[in-house]
N, CA, C and O atoms as a GROMACS GRO file, in nm:
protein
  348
    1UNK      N    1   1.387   0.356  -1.473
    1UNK     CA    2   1.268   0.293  -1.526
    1UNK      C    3   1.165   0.403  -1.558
    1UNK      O    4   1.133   0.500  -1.489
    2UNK      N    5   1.115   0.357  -1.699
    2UNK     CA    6   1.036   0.438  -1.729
    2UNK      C    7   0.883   0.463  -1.590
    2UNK      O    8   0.869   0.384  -1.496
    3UNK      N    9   0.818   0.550  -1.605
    3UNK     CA   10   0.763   0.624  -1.466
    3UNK      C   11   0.598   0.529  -1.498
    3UNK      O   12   0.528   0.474  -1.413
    4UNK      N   13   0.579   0.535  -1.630
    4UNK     CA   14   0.424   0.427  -1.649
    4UNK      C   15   0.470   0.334  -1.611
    4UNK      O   16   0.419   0.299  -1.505
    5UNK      N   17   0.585   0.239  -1.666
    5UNK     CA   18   0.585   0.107  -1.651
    5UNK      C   19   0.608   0.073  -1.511
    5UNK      O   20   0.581  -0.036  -1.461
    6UNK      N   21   0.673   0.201  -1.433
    6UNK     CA   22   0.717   0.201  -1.264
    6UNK      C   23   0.515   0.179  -1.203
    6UNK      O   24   0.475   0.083  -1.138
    7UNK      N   25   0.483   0.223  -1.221
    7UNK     CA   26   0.329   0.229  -1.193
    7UNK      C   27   0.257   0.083  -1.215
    7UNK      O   28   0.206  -0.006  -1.147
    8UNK      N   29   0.280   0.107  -1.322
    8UNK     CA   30   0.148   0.004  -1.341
    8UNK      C   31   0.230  -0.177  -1.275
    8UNK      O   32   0.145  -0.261  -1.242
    9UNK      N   33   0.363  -0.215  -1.263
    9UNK     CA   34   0.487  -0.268  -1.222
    9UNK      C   35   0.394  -0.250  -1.054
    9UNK      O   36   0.361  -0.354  -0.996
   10UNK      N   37   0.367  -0.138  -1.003
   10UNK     CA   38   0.336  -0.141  -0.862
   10UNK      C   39   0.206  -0.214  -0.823
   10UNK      O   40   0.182  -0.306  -0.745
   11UNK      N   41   0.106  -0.110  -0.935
   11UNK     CA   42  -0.068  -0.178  -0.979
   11UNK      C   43  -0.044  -0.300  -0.934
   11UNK      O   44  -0.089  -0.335  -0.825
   12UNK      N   45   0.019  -0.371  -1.002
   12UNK     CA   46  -0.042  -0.518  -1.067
   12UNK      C   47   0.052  -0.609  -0.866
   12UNK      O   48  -0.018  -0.669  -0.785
   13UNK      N   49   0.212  -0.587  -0.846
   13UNK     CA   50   0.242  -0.606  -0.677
   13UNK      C   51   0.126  -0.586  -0.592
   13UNK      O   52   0.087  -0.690  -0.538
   14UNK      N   53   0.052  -0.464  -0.562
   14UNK     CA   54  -0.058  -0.398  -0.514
   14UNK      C   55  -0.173  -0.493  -0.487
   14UNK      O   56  -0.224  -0.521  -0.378
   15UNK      N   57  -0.213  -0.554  -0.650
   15UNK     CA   58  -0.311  -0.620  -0.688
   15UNK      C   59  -0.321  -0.793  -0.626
   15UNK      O   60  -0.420  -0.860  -0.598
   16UNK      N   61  -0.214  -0.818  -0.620
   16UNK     CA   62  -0.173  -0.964  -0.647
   16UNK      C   63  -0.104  -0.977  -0.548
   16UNK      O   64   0.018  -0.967  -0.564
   17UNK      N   65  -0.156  -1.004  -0.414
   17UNK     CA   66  -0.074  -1.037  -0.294
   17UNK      C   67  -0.114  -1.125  -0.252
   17UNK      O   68  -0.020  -1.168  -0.186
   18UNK      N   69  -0.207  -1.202  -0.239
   18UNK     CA   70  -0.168  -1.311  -0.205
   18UNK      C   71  -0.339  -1.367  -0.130
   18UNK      O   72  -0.384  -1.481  -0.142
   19UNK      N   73  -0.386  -1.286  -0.079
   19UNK     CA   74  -0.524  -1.332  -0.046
   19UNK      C   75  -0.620  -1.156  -0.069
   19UNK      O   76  -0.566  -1.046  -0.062
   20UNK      N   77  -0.767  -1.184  -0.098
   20UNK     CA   78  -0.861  -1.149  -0.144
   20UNK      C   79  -0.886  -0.989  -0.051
   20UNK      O   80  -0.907  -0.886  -0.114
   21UNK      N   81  -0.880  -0.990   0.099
   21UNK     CA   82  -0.835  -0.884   0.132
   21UNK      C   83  -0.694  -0.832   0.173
   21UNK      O   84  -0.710  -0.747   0.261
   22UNK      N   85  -0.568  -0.849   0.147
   22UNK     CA   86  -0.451  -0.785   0.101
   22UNK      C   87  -0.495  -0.681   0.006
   22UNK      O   88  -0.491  -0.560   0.028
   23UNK      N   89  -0.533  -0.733  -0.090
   23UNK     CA   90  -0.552  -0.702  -0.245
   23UNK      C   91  -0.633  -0.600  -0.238
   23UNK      O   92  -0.593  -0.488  -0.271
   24UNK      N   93  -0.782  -0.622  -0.186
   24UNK     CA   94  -0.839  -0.522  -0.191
   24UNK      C   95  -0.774  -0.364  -0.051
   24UNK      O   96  -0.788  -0.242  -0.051
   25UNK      N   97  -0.734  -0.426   0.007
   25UNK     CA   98  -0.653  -0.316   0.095
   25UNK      C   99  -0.549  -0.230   0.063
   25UNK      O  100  -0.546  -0.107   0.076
   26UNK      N  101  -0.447  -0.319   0.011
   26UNK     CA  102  -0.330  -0.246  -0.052
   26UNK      C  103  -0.322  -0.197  -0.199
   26UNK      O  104  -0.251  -0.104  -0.239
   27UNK      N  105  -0.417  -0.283  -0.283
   27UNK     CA  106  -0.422  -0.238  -0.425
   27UNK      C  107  -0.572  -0.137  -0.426
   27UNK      O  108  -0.616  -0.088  -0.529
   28UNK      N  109  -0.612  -0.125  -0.336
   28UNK     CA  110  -0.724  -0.022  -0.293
   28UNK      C  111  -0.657   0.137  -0.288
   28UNK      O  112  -0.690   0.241  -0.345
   29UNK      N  113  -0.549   0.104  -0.197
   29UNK     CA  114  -0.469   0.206  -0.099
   29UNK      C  115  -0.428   0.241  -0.237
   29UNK      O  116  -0.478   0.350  -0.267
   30UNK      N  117  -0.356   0.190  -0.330
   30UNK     CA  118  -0.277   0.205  -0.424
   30UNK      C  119  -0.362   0.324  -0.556
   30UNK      O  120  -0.328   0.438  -0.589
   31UNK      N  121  -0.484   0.233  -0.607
   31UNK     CA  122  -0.585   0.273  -0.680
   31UNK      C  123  -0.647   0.421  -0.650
   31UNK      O  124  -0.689   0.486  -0.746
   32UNK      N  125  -0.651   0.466  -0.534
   32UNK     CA  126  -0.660   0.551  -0.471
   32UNK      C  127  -0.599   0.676  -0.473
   32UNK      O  128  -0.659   0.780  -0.502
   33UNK      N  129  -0.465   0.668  -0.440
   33UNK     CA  130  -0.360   0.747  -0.401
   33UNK      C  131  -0.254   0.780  -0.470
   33UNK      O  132  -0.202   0.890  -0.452
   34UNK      N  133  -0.196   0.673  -0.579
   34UNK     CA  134  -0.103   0.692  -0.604
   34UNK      C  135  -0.067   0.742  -0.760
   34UNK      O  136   0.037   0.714  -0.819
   35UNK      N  137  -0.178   0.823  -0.814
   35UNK     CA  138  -0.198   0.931  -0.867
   35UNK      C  139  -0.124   1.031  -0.834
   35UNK      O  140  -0.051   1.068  -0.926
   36UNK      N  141  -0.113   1.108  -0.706
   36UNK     CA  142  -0.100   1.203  -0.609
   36UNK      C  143   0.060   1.197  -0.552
   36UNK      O  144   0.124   1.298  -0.524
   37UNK      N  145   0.112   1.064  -0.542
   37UNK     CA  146   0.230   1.036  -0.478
   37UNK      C  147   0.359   1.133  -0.563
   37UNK      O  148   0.356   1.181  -0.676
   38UNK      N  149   0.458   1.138  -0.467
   38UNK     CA  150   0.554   1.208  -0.498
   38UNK      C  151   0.700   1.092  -0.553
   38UNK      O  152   0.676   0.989  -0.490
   39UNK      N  153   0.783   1.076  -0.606
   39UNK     CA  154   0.836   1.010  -0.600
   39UNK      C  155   0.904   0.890  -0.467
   39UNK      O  156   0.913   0.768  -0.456
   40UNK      N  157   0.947   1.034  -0.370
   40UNK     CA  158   0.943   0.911  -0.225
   40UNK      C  159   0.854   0.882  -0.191
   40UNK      O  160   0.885   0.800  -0.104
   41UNK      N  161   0.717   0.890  -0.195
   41UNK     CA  162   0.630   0.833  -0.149
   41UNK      C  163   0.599   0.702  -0.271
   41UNK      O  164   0.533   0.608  -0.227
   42UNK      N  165   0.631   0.696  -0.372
   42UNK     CA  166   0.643   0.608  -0.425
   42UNK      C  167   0.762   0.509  -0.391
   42UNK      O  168   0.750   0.386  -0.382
   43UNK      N  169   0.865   0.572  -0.377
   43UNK     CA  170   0.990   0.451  -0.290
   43UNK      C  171   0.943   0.401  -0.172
   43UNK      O  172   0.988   0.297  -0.124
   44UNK      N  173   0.837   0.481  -0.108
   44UNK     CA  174   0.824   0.411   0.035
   44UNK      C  175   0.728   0.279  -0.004
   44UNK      O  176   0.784   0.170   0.007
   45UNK      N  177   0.612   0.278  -0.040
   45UNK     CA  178   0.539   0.237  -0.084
   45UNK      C  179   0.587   0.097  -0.184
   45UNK      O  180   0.511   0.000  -0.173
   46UNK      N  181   0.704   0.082  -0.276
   46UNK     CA  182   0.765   0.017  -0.317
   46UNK      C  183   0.844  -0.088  -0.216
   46UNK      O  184   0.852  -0.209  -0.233
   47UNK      N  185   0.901  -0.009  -0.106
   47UNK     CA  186   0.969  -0.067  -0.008
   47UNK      C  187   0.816  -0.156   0.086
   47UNK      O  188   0.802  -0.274   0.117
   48UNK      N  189   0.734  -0.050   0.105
   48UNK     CA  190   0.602  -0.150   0.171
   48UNK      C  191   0.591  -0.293   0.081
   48UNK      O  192   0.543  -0.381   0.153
   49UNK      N  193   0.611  -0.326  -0.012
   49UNK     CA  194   0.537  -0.414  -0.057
   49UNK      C  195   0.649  -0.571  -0.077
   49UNK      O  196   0.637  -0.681  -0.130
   50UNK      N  197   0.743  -0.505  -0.006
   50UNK     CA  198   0.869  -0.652   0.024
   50UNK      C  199   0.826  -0.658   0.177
   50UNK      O  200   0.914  -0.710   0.246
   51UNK      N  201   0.695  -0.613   0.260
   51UNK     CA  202   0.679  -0.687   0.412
   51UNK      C  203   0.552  -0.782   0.358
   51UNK      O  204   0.480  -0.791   0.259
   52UNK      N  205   0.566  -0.829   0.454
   52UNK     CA  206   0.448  -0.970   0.439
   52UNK      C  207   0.310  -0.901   0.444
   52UNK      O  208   0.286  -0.798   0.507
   53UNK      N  209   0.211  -0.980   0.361
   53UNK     CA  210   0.076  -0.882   0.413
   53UNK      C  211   0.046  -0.896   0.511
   53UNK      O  212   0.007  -0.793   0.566
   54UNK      N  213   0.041  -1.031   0.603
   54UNK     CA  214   0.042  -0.989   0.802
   54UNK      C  215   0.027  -0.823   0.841
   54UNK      O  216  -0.053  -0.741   0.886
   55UNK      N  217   0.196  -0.841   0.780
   55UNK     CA  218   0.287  -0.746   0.863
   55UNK      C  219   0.208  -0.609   0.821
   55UNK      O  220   0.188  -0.522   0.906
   56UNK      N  221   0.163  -0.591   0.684
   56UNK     CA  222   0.131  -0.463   0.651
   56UNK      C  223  -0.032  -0.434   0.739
   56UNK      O  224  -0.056  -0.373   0.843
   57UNK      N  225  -0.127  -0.510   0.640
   57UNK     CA  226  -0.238  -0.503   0.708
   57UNK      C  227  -0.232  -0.500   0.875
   57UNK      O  228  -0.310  -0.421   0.927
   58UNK      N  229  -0.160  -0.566   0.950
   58UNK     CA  230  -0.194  -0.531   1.093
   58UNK      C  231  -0.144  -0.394   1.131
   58UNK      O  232  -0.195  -0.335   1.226
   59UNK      N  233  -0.055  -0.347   1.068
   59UNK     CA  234   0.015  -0.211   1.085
   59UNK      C  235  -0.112  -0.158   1.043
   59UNK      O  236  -0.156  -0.083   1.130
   60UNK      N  237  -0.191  -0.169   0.940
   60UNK     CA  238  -0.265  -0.032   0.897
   60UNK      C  239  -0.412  -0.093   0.991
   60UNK      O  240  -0.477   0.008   1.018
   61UNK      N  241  -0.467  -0.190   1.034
   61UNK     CA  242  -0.564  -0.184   1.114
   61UNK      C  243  -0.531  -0.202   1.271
   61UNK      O  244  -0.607  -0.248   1.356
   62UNK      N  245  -0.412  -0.159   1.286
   62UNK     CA  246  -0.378  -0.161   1.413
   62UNK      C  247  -0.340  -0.281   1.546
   62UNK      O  248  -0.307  -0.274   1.665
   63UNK      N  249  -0.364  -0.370   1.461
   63UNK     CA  250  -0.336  -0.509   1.536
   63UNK      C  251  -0.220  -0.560   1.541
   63UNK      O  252  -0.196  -0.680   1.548
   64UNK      N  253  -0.134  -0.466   1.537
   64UNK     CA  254  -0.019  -0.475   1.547
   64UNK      C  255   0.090  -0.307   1.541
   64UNK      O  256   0.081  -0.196   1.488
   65UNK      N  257   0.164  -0.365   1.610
   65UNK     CA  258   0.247  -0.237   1.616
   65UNK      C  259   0.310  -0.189   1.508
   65UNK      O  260   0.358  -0.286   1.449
   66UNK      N  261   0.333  -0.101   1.458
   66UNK     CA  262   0.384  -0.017   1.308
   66UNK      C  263   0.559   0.022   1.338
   66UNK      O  264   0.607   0.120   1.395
   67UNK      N  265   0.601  -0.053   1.298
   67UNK     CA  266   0.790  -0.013   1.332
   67UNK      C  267   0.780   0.139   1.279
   67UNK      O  268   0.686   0.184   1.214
   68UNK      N  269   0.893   0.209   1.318
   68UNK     CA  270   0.906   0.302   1.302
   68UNK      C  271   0.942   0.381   1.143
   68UNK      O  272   0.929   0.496   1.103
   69UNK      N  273   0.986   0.264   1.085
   69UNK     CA  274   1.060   0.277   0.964
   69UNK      C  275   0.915   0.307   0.858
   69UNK      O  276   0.931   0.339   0.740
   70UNK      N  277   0.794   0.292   0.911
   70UNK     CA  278   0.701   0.286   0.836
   70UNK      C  279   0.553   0.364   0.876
   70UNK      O  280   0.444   0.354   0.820
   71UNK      N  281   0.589   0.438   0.986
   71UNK     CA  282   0.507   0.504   1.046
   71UNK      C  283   0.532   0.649   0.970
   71UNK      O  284   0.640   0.675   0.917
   72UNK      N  285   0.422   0.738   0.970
   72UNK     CA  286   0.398   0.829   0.890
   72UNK      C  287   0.286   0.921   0.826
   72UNK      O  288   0.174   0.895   0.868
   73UNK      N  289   0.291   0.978   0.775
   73UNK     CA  290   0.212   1.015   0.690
   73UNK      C  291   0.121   0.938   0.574
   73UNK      O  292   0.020   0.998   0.535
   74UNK      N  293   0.150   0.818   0.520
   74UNK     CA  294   0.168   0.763   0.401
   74UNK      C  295   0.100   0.645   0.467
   74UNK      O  296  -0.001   0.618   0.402
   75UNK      N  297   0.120   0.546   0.597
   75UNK     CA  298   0.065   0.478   0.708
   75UNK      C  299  -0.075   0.522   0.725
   75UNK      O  300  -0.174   0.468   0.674
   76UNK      N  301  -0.072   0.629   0.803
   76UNK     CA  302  -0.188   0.693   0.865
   76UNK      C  303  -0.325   0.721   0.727
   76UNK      O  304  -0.444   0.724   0.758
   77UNK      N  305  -0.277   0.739   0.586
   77UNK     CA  306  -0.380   0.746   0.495
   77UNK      C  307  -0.388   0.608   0.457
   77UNK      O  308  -0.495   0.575   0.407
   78UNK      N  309  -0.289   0.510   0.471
   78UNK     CA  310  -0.393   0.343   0.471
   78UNK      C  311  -0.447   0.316   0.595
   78UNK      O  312  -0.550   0.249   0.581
   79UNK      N  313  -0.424   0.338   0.699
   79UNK     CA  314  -0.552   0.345   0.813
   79UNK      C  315  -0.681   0.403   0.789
   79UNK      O  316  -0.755   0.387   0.886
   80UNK      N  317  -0.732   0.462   0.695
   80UNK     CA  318  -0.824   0.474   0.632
   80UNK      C  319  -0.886   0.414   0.547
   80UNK      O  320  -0.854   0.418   0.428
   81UNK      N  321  -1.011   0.332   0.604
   81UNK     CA  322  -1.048   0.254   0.515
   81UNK      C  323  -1.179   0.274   0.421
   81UNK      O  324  -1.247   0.184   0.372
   82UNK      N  325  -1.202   0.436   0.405
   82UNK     CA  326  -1.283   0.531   0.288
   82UNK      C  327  -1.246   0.450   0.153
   82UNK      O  328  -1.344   0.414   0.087
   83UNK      N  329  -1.083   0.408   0.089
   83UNK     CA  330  -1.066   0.388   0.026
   83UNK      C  331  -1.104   0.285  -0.057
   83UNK      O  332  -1.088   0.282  -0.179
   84UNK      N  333  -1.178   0.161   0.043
   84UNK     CA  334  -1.190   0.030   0.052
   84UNK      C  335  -1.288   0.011  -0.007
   84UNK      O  336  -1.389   0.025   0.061
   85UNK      N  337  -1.311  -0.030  -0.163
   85UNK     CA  338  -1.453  -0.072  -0.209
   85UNK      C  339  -1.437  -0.178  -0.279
   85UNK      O  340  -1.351  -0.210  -0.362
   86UNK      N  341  -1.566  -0.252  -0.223
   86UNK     CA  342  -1.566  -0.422  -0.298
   86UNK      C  343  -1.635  -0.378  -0.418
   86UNK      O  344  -1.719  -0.292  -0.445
   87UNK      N  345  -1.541  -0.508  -0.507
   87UNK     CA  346  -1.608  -0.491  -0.618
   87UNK      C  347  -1.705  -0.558  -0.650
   87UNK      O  348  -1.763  -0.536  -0.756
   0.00000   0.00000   0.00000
């Protein structure tokens, strides 16, 4: 797949999850960062977005435990919530 349409294909997953802060969290995280990403960090990130937003958001604000499969480098910069601006 072409590498724009792989992107903006993520944007819009990112964008459109399902309630008002998902969206701004993960399509925040996204808007942010993924300029910068490397290709696996783009597979990981791809793979993040088949868990439930529960599952993600409590991993990145801590209210929940982070399986291992997703702990990281890539984790630890959405635990940062610098990124987070309402629009």
């Amino acid at each position: 797949m072409d590498q724009d349409i792989r992107l903006k294909r993520l944007r819009f997953r990112a964008w459109h999850r399902g309630t008002r802060e998902a969206d701004l969290m993960i399509g925040g995280f996204f808007d942010t960062h993924a300029a910068s990403w490397t290709p696996e960090q783009l597979d990981w990130f791809e793979r993040l977005l088949e868990e439930q937003d529960v599952d993600i958001m409590g991993w990145a604000i801590g209210s929940l435990p982070c399986p291992p499969e997703w702990e990281g480098e890539m984790m630890q910069v959405m635990r940062r919530v610098d990124f987070v601006t309402i629009p």
